[in-house]
C-alpha positions as CSV (number, residue, x, y, z in Angstrom):
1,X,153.1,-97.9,249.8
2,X,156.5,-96.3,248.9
3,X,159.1,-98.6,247.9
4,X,162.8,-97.9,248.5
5,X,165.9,-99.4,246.1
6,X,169.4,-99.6,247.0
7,X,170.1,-96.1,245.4
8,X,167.6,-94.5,247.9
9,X,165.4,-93.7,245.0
10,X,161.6,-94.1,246.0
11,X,158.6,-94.9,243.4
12,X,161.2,-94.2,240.6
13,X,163.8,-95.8,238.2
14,X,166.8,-97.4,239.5
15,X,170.5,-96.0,238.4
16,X,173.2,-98.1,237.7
17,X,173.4,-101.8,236.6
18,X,170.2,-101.8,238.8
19,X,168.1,-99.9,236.3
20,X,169.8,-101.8,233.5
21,X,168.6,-105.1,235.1
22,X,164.8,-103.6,235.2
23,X,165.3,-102.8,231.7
24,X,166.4,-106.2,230.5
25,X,169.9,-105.3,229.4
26,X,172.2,-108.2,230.9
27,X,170.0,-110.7,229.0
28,X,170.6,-108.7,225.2
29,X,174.2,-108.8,226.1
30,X,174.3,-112.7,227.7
31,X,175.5,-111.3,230.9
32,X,174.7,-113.5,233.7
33,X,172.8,-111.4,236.7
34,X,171.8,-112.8,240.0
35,X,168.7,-114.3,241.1
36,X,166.1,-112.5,242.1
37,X,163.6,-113.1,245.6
38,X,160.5,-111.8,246.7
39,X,159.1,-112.2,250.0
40,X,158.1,-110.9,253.0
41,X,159.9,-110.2,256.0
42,X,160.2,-109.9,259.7
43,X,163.6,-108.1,261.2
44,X,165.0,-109.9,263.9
45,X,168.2,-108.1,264.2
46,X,170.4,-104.8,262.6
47,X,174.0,-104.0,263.2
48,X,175.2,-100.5,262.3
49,X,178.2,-101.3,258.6
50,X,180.4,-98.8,257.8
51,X,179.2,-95.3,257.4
52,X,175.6,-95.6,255.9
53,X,174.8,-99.6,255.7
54,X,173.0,-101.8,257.5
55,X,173.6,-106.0,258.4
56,X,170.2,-107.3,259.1
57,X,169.2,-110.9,260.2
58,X,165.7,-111.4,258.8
59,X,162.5,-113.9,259.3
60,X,161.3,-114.3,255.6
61,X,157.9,-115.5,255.2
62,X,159.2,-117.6,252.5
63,X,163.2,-118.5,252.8
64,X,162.9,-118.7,256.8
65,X,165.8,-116.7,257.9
66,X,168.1,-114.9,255.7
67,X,170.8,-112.6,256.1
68,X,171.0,-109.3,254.5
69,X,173.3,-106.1,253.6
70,X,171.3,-103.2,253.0
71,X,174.0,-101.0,251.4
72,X,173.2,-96.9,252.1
73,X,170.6,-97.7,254.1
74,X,171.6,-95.3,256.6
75,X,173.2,-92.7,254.4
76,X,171.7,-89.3,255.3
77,X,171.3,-87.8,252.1
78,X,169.0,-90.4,250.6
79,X,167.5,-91.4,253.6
80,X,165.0,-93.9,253.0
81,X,160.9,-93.2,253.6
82,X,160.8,-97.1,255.0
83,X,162.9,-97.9,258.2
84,X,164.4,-101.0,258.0
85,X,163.6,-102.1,262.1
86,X,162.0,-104.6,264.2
87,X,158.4,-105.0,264.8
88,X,157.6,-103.9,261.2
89,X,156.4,-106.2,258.3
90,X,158.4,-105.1,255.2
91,X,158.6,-107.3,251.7
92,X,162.1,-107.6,251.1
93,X,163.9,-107.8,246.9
94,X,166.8,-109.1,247.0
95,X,169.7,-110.8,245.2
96,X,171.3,-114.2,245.5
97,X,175.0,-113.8,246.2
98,X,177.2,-116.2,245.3
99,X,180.2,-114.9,247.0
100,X,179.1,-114.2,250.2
101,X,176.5,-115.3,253.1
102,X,174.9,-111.5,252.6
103,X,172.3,-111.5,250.7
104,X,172.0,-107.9,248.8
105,X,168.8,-106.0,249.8
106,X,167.7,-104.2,246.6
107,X,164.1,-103.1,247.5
108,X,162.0,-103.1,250.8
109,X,158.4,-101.7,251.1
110,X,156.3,-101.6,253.8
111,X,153.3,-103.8,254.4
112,X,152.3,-103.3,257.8
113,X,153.7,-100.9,260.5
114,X,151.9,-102.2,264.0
115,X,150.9,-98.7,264.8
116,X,148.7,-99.6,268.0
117,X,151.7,-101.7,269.2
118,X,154.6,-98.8,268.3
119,X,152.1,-96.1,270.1
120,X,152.6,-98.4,273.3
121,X,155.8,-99.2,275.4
122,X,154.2,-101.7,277.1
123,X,153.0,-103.8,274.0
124,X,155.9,-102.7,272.2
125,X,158.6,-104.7,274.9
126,X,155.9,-107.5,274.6
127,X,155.9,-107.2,271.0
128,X,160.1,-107.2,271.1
129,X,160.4,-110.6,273.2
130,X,158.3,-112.1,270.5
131,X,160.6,-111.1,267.8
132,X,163.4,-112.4,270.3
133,X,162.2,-115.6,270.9
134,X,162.6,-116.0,266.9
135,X,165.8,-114.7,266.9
136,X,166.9,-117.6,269.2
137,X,165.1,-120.4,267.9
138,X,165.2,-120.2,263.8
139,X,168.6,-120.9,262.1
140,X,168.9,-121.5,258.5
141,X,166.6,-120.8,255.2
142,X,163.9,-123.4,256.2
143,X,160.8,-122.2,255.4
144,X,158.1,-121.4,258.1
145,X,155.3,-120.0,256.6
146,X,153.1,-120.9,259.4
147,X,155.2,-119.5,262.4
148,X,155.7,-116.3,260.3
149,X,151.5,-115.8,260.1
150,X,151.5,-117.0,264.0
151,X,153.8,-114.0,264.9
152,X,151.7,-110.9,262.6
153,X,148.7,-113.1,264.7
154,X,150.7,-112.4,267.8
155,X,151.3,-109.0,267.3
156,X,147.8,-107.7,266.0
157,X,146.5,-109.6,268.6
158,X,148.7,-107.1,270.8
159,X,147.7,-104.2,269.5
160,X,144.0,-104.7,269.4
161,X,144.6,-105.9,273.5
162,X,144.5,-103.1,276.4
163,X,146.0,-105.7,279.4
164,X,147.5,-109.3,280.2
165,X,149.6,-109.3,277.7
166,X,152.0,-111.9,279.0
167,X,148.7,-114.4,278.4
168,X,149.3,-113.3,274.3
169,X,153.1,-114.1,275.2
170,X,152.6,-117.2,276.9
171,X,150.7,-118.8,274.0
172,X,153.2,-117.2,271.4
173,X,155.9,-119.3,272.8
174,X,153.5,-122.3,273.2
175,X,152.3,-122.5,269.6
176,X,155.7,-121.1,268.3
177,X,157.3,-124.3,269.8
178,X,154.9,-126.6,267.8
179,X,155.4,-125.0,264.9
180,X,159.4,-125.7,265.0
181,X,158.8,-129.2,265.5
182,X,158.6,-129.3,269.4
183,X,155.1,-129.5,270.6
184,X,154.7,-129.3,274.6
185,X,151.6,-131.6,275.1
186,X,149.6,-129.7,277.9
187,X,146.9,-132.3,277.8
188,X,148.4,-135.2,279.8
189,X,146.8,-136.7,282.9
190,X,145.8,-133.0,283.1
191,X,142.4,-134.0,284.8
192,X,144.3,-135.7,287.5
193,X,144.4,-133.9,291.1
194,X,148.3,-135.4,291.4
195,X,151.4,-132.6,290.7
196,X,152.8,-133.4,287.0
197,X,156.7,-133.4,286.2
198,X,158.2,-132.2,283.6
199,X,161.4,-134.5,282.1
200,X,163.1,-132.6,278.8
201,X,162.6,-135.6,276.3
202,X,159.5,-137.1,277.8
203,X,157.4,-134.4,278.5
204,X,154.7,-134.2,280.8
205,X,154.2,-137.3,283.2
206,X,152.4,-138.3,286.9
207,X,154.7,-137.7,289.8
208,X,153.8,-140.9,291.0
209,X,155.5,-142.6,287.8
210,X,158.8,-140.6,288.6
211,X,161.7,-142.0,290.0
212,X,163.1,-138.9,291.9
213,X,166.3,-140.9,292.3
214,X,167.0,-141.3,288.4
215,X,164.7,-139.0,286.9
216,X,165.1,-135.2,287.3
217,X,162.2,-132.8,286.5
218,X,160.2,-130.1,287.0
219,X,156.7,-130.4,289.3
220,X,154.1,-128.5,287.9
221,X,150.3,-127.9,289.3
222,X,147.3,-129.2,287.6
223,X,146.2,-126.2,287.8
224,X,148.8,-124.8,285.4
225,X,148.2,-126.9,282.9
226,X,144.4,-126.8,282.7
227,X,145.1,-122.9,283.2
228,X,147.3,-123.2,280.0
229,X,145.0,-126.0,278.6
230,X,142.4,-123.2,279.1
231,X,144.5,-120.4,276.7
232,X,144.8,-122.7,274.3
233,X,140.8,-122.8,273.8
234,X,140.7,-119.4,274.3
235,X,143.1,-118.3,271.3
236,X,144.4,-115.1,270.5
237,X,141.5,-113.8,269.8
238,X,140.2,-114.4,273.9
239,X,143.3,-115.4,275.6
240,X,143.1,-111.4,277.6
241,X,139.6,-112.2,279.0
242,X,141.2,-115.4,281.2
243,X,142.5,-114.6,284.7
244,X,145.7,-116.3,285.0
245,X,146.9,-116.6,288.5
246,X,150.3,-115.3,289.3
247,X,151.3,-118.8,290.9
248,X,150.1,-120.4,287.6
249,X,152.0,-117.8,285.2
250,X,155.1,-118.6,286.9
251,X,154.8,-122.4,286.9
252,X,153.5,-121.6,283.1
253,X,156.8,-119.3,282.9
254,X,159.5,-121.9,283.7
255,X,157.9,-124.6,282.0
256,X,158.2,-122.8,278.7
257,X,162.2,-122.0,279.2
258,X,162.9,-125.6,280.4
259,X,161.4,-126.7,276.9
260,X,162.8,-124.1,274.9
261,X,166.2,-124.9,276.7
262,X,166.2,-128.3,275.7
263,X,165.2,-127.8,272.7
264,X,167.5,-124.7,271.5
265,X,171.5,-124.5,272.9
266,X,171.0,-120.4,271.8
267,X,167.8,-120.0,274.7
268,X,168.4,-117.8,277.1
269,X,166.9,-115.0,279.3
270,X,164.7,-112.7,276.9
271,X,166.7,-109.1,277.2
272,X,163.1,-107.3,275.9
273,X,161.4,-108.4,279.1
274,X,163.9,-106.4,281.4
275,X,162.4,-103.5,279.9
276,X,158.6,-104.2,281.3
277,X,160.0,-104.2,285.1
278,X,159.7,-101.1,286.3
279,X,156.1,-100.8,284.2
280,X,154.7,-104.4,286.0
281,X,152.8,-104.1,289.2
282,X,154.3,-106.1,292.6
283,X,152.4,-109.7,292.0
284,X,149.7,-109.5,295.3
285,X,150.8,-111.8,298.3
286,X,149.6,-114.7,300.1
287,X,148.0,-117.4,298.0
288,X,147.7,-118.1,294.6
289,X,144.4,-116.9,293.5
290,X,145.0,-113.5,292.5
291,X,145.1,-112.3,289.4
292,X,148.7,-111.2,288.0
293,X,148.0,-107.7,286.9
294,X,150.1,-105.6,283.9
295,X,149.8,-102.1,283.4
């Protein structure tokens, strides 16, 4: 794969101090250089610096999420072969810096590009929340070396999919949440023919051990959770093949953001989803054993 340095020079020798880093100068001459880190990376955000750089907010595989200033990154003349964007597993070098909170990008190369999930809007929105939902949740250089292989699972398991992709979504967020430290226990009292409630802080508990006139919650159906229950057996891997009623996807729906809400003070409506709207099919009316339907 071609690998890009902050000159814009690609498979080649870096100019500069850069090159006489890589050919051990600073340390003849007792010149203190910054540390150097390797890892790879998922972009969660980029804002436009200056004329030609970029400020990106990045999901490291190992230094959980870092920002970065990718200096000429958008300079037309030396125009690099790897795009720095979302949805795109690159392997970041960069430099510690002492004097600022940007980290200096040095190298990037790519290691995976999602083609199946690129070559379709529909995935690629689905694809986009996925990467949003990180961007809301992780804070700080704690590392999450599981929730960074959960999300390349996620988005393969995208690509390789042809329909229901909000089931790949749903357990995304569901998984994603455990993995932070907040795990949504699906499997209480689940067998029970009695509505559950959700209380933020408690979790998932009978209605009949709810005091409606202290305790506020969420009612949820049985059938939600053992149709949620039921994803979670499935895995990535089978989670497409499950019919998920629309009643149940939105009970499944709102239970998620009521946990991520209590859990994160940045959750909000996921801006990616606006974007599958016009490209979802009108949920079917009447009852709620029909199968929501994505195109």
């Amino acid at each position: 794969m071609p690998r890009t340095c902050v000159s814009g020079h690609v498979n080649g020798f870096c100019r500069g101090a850069w090159g006489l880093y890589l050919a051990g100068w600073p340390a003849i001459w007792g010149i203190r250089v910054p540390k150097l880190h390797k890892s790879n990376a998922l972009i969660l955000k980029r804002i436009r610096h200056g004329d030609t750089s970029l400020i990106l907010h990045a999901f490291t595989r190992d230094h959980g999420r870092v920002p970065f200033i990718a200096k000429g990154a958008r300079s037309g003349g030396k125009r690099p072969p790897v795009p720095l964007v979302p949805v795109v597993e690159l392997e970041f070098i960069w430099a510690t810096s002492t004097r600022s909170e940007l980290q200096l990008l040095r190298e990037w190369s790519l290691v995976d590009g999602f083609g199946p999930v690129h070559a379709d809007f529909t995935r690629l929105a689905w694809a986009q929340a996925g990467i949003e939902v990180l961007g809301r949740t992780l804070s700080g250089e704690e590392e999450h070396r599981d929730l960074f292989d959960l999300t390349l699972t996620y988005l393969h398991a995208l690509g390789e999919a042809s329909a229901r992709y909000e089931n790949l979504f749903i357990l995304f967020r569901l998984l994603a949440l455990r993995e932070l430290g907040y795990e949504l226990s699906v499997d209480a009292n689940s067998d029970s023919t009695q509505p559950l409630v959700f209380i933020p802080g408690q979790g998932l508990i009978s209605a009949k051990q709810v005091d409606s006139s202290r305790d506020k919650g969420m009612r949820i159906a049985p059938g939600s959770i053992k149709s949620l229950e039921m994803l979670l057996k499935q895995g990535f891997d089978n989670a497409t093949r499950f019919k998920l009623t629309r009643d149940a996807h939105e009970e499944i729906d709102r239970l998620l953001n009521a946990a991520y809400r209590f859990s994160f003070d940045r959750w909000g409506k996921l801006e990616s989803l606006k974007l599958l709207t016009p490209y979802t099919e009108p949920a079917p009316q009447g009852g709620g054993n029909h199968e929501t339907r994505t195109t």
